[in-house]
C-alpha positions in Angstrom: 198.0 143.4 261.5 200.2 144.0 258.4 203.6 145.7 259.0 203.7 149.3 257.7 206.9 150.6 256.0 208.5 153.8 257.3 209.6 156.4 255.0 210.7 159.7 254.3 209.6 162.7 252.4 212.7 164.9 251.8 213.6 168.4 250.3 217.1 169.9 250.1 219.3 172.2 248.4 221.8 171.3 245.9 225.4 173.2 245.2 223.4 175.8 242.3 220.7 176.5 245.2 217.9 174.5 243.5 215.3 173.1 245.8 215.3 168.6 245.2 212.5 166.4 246.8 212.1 162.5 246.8 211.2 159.8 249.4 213.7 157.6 251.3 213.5 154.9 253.1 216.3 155.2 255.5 215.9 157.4 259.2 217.0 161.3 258.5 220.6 160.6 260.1 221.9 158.4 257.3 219.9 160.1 254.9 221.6 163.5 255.5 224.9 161.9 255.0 224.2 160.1 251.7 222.7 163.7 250.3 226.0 165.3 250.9 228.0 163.4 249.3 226.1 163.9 246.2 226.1 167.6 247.2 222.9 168.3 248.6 221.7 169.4 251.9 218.9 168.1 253.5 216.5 170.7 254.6 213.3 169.0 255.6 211.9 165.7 256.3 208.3 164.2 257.0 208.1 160.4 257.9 205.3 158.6 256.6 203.7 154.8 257.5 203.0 153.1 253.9 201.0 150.2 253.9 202.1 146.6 252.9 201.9 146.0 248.9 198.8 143.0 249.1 196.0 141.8 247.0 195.6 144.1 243.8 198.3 146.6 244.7 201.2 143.5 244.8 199.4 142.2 241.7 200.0 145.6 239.7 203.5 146.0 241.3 204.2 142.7 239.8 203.5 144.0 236.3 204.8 147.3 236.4 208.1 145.4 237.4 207.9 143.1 234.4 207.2 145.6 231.9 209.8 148.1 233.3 212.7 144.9 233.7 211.4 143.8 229.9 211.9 146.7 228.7 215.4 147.8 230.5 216.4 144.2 229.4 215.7 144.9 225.6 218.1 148.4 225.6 220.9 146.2 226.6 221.6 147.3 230.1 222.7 144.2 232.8 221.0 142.9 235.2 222.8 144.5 238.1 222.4 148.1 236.6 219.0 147.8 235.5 217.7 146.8 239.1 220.3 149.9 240.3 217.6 152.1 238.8 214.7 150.1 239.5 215.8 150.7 243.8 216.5 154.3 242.7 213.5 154.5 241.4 211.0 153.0 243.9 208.2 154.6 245.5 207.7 151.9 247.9 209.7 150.7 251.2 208.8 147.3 250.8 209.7 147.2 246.9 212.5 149.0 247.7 213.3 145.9 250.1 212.3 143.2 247.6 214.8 144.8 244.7 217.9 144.8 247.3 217.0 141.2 247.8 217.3 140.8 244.3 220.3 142.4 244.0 222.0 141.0 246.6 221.3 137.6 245.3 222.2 138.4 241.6 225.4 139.7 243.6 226.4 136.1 245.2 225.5 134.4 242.0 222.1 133.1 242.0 220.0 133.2 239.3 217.6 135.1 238.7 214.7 133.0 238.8 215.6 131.8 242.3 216.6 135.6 243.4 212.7 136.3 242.2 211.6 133.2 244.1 213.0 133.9 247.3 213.0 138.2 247.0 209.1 137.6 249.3 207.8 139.3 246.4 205.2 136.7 246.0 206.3 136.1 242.4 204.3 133.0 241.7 206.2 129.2 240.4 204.7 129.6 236.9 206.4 133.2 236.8 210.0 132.0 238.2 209.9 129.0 236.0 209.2 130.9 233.2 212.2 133.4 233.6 214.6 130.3 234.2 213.7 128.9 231.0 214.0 132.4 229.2 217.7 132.6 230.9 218.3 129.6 229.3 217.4 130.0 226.2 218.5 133.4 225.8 215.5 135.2 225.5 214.5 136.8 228.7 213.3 140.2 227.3 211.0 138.0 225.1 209.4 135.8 227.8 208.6 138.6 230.2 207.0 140.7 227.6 204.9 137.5 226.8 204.4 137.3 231.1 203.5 141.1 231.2 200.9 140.6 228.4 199.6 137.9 230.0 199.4 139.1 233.5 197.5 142.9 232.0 195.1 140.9 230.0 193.9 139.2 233.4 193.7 142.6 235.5 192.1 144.1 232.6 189.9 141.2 232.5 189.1 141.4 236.2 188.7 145.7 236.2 186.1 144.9 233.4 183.8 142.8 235.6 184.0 144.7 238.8 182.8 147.9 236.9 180.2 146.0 235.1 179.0 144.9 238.4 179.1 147.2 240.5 176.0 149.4 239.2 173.6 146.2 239.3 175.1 145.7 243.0 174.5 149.1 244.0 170.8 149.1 242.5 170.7 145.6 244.7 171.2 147.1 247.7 169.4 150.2 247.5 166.3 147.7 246.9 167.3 145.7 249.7 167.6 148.7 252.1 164.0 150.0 250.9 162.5 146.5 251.8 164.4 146.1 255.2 163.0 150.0 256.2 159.4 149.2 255.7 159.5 146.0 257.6 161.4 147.9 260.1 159.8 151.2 260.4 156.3 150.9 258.2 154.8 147.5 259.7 154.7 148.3 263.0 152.6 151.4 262.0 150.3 148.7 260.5 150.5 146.2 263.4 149.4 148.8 265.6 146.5 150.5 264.0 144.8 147.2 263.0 145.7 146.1 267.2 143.6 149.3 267.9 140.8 148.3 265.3 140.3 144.7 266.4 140.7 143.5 262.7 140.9 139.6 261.6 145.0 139.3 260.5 145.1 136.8 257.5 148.1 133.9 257.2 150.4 136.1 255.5 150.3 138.9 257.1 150.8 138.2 260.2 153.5 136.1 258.8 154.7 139.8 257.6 154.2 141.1 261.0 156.4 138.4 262.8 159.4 139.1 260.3 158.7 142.6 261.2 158.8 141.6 265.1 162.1 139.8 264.4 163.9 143.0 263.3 162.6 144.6 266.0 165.0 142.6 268.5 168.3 143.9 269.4 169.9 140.8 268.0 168.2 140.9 264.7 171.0 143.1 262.9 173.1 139.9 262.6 170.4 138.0 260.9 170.8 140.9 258.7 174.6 140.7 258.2 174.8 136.7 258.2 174.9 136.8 254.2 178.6 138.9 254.6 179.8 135.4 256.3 179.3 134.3 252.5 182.5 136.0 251.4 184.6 133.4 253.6 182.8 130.6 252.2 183.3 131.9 248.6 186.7 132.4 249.1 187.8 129.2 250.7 185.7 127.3 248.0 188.0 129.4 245.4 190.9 128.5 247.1 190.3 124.5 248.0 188.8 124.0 244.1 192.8 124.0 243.1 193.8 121.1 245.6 190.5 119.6 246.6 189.1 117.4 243.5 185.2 116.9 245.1 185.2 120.5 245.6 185.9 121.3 242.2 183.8 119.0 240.8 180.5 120.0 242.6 181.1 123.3 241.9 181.7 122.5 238.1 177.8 121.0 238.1 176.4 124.2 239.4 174.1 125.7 236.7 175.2 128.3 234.4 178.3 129.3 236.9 180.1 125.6 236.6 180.3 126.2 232.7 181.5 129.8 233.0 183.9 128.4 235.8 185.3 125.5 234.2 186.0 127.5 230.7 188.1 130.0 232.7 190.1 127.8 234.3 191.0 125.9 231.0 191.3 129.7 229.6 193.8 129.9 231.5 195.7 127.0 231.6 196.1 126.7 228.0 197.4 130.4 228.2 200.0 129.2 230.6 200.9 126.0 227.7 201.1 128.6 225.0 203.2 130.7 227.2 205.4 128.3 228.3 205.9 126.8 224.8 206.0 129.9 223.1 209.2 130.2 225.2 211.2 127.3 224.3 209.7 124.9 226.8 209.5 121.2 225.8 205.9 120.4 225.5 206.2 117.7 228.5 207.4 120.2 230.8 204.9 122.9 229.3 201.9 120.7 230.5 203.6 120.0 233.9 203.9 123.4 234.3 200.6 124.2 233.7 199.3 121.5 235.9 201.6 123.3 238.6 199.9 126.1 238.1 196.3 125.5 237.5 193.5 126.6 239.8 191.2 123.6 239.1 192.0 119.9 240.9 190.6 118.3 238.0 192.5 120.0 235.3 196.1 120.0 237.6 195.3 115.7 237.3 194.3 116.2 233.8 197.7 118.4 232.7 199.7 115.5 234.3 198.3 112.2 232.4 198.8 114.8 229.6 202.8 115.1 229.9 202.9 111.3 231.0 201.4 110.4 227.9 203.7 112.7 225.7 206.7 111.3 226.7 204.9 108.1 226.6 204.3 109.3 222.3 201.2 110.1 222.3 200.0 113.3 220.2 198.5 116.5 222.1 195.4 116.6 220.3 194.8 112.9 220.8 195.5 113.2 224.7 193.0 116.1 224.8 190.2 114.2 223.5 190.0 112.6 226.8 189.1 115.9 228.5 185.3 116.5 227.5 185.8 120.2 228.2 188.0 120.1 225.1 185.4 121.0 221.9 185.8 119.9 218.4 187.2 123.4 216.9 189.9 123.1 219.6 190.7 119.8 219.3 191.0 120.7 215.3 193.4 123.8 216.3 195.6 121.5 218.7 195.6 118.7 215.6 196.2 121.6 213.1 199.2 123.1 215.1 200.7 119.8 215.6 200.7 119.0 212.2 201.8 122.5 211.0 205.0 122.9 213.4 202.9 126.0 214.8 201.3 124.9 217.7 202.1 127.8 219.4 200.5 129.9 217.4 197.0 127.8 217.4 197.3 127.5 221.1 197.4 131.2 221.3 194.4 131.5 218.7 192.5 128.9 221.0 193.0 131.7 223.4 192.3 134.5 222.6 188.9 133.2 220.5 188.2 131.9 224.5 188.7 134.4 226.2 186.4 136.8 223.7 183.8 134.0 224.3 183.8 134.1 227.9 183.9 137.9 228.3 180.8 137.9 225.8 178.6 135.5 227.9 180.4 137.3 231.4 178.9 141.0 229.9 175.5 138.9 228.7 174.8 137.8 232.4 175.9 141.4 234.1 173.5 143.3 232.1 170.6 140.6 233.3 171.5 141.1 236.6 170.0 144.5 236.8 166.6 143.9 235.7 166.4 140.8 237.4 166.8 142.5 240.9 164.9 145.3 240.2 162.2 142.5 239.4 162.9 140.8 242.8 163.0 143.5 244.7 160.0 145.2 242.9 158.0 141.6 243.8 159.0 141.8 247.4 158.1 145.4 248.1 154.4 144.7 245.8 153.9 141.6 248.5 154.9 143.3 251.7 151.9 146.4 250.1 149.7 143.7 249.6 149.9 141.4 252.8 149.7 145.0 254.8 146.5 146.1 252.8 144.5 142.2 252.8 142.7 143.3 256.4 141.7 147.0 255.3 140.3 145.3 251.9 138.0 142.8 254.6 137.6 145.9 256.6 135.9 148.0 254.0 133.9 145.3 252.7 132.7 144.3 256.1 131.2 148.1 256.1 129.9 147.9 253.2 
């Protein structure tokens, strides 16, 4: 169980008799004391249990916080006084937590990368190393814009998919429930009347009539949910792909889903290069960056040769041709950027043509999904008709 966060819904009076509310996150004692010294008295509280910010929640947190420190950052406030208002601000007793740690940090002198990195806000190594090199080159405000953008293309990206999906899923399972209710309630009706009439049951269905029998047992509801222990499975594969190299490569030679895989991945690794070298990064440690960061085994090995070989001499473009997941119109944009002194700029091109690719072929496949389950489902229900009406068929022409 995650820890929940107390807090505090307030109200109170100030000195012209106006009526203030906000949330606290400290017990109604020490509360009351802090409102009158700013002149107010605390009339009511009501505690509250938030949950833990995890999963999409911390991952929108994340961004708000970049966009909002970006943009405090570019006004000319300091670091100290910005976060001041951030903790002010909060509407959260574990952000509220996180910022202190921040500013308690920036307080004994660390930097702010390392205050982000150790804060427990989950800010990931490609984030903190990104801010470190924008402190030292001066252009912070810059490099978290460019981290923001980056970070609400991906939950936009994501938000897109789940709603395209989730019609097709729901039309999936509505077909799945219909078939699971006739063999649960609707064959036995059959089993018995042709029981009663004595009639010859052909191959299938009393094949039919044994799956039915099977749902009939009191264990045959986890048959039914065995397909949720799927979700596990997905997710560790997701996970071990990035450190586990056979992994990743069988699941880069599934069909249609390897492809789809593999060019997200390298979407987004040469979105972390461009990012990285749009901010002033030497291209060596760009690429070791991004192999520090990349979900995919085989791509984290590739990303390291790469740096080796720069500081070995060799050209990007050159170094890329060993990676057959590289085409020729990105290979030319790598070559072209080198050449030009805008690599940065072609890298980012690279990107975005990518990423317009992959969320063409990703809508292309969700709107096949629907018709292709309806088709499934509609062949399983016409089987499961026509297995339960072969006897009455031999039945009537028996009579006749």
């Amino acid at each position: 169980m995650f820890k929940r966060w107390p807090a505090w819904h307030w109200s109170g009076l100030n000195r012209h008799g106006l009526t203030l509310r906000g949330l606290a996150f400290v017990p109604p004692q020490v509360l009351r004391l802090q409102l009158w010294q700013q002149g107010v008295h605390l009339k009511t509280t009501r505690k509250i249990q938030q949950k833990p910010m995890r999963g999409k929640r911390l991952q929108h947190w994340q961004l708000s916080f970049t966009k909002a420190w970006a943009s405090l950052l570019g006004s000319g406030i300091t670091q100290l006084d910005a976060l001041k208002l951030m903790i002010d601000q909060a509407q959260h007793a574990e952000v509220a937590a996180w910022l202190r740690n921040i500013q308690q940090a920036l307080h004994a002198g660390v930097p702010l990368h390392q205050s982000l990195k150790q804060c427990g806000a989950g800010f990931t190594e490609q984030y903190c190393r990104l801010v470190e090199v924008g402190e030292h080159s001066g252009q912070l405000a810059t490099v978290l814009h460019r981290l923001a953008s980056q970070a609400e293309a991906r939950i936009a990206q994501a938000q897109a998919i789940r709603k395209a999906l989730t019609y097709p899923l729901i039309v999936l399972g509505v077909a799945l429930s219909v078939v699971v209710a006739m063999l649960y309630f609707i064959v036995p009706q059959f089993v018995e009347m042709y029981a009663q009439m004595g009639a010859d049951i052909p191959a299938t269905t009393a094949y039919l009539m044994a799956i039915s029998d099977t749902l009939q047992q009191p264990r045959s509801w986890v048959l039914l949910a065995s397909p949720l222990l799927l979700i596990p499975v997905i997710r560790y594969l997701a996970r071990a792909q990035g450190q586990n190299l056979q992994i990743n490569r069988m699941l880069y030679k599934l069909p249609w889903l390897g492809a789809q895989l593999s060019r997200q991945h390298l979407l987004y690794d040469v979105a972390t290069l461009q990012l990285a070298y749009a901010s002033a990064m030497p291209l060596t440690e760009a690429c070791e960056l991004t192999a520090r960061s990349s979900l995919s085994a085989g791509f984290k090995s590739h990303w390291h040769s790469c740096a080796r070989l720069l500081a070995g001499g060799a050209s990007l473009h050159e170094i890329l041709q060993q990676n057959p997941y590289f085409d020729g119109e990105a290979l030319q944009r790598v070559r072209l950027g080198e050449q030009s002194g805008r690599l940065s700029e072609q890298l980012e091109h690279l990107s975005t043509s990518w990423a317009t690719l992959l969320s063409e072929r990703q809508q292309t496949f969700i709107k096949a999904l629907e018709p292709a389950f309806l088709v499934i489902t509609g062949g399983l229900t016409a089987a499961i008709l026509l297995a339960l009406y072969i006897p009455l068929f031999q039945l009537g022409q028996l009579v006749g």
